[in-house]
N, C-alpha and C positions, 0 to 999 in steps of 0.2 A: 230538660224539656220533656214534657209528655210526649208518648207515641197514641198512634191508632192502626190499628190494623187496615188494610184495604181493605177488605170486608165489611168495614162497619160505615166505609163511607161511599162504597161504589156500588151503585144501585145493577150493573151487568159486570162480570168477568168469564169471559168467554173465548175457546179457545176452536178451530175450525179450518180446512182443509183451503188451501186457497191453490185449487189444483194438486197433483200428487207429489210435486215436490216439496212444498213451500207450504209451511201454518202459521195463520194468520190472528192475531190478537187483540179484543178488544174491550176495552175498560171505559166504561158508561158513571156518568157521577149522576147523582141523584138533585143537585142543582147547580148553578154557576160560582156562587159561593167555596162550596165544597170543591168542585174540578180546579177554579182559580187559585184557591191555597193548593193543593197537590201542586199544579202546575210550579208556583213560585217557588214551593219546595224543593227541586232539583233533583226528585229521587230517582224519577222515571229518565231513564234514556236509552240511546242502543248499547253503553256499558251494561247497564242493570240486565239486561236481555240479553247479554252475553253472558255474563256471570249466571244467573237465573237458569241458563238451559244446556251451560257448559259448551259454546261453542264460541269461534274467534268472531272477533267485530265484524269485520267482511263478512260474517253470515247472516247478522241482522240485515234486511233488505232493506226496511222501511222502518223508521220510527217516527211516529206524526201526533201534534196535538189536532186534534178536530175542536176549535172553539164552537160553531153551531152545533154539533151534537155535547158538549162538555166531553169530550173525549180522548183516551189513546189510545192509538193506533200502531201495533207493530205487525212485522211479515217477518219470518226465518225460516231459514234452508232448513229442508226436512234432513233428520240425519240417515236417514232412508228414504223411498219411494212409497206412497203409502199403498198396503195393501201387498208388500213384498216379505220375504220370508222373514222373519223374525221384527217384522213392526208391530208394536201393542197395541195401538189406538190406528183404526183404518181409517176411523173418519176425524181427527185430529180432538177430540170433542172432549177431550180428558188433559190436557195438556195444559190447561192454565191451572193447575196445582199448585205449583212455584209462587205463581202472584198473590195466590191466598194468605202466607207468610208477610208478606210488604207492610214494612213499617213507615207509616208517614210523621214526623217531628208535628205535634200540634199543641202549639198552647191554647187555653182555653181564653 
């Protein structure tokens, strides 16, 4: 089966500060179509978002489909406080990197 990258199918991936512990993630489809296949796919979960950011399950807070906006929605523990000695990104806003890689299974 063919892949696609997230990229060529998620109209927002974005990543932001949901207070200074905790960054918050958010991936926008570009129509219901597109989000509804992802969805069935099985790729997104609070695994994928463990693996993705090297931290155990219990640190994904939140992983959520938003059907009204086609979307998903995760939260995770910051592995710092943001804005503390040795964090790179203060305002979390560089952090969806990871999801840039995501391969979704798409037949044509």
């Amino acid at each position: 089966m063919q892949k696609k990258k997230l990229t060529e199918l998620a109209r927002v991936i974005r990543s932001k500060n949901a207070g200074p512990f905790e960054l918050t993630f958010d991936i926008i489809f570009k129509d219901a179509e597109i989000y509804e296949r992802v969805k069935r796919s099985g790729v997104f979960s609070r695994e994928l978002f463990a693996e993705l950011y090297r931290i155990p399950v219990d640190k994904v807070l939140l992983f959520c489909y938003f059907d009204q906006a086609y979307a998903i929605k995760a939260t995770i523990a910051r592995r710092t406080s943001s804005g503390t000695v040795g964090d790179s990104d203060v305002f979390g806003a560089q952090q969806h990197a990871p999801l840039l890689e995501v391969d979704i299974p798409w037949a044509e």
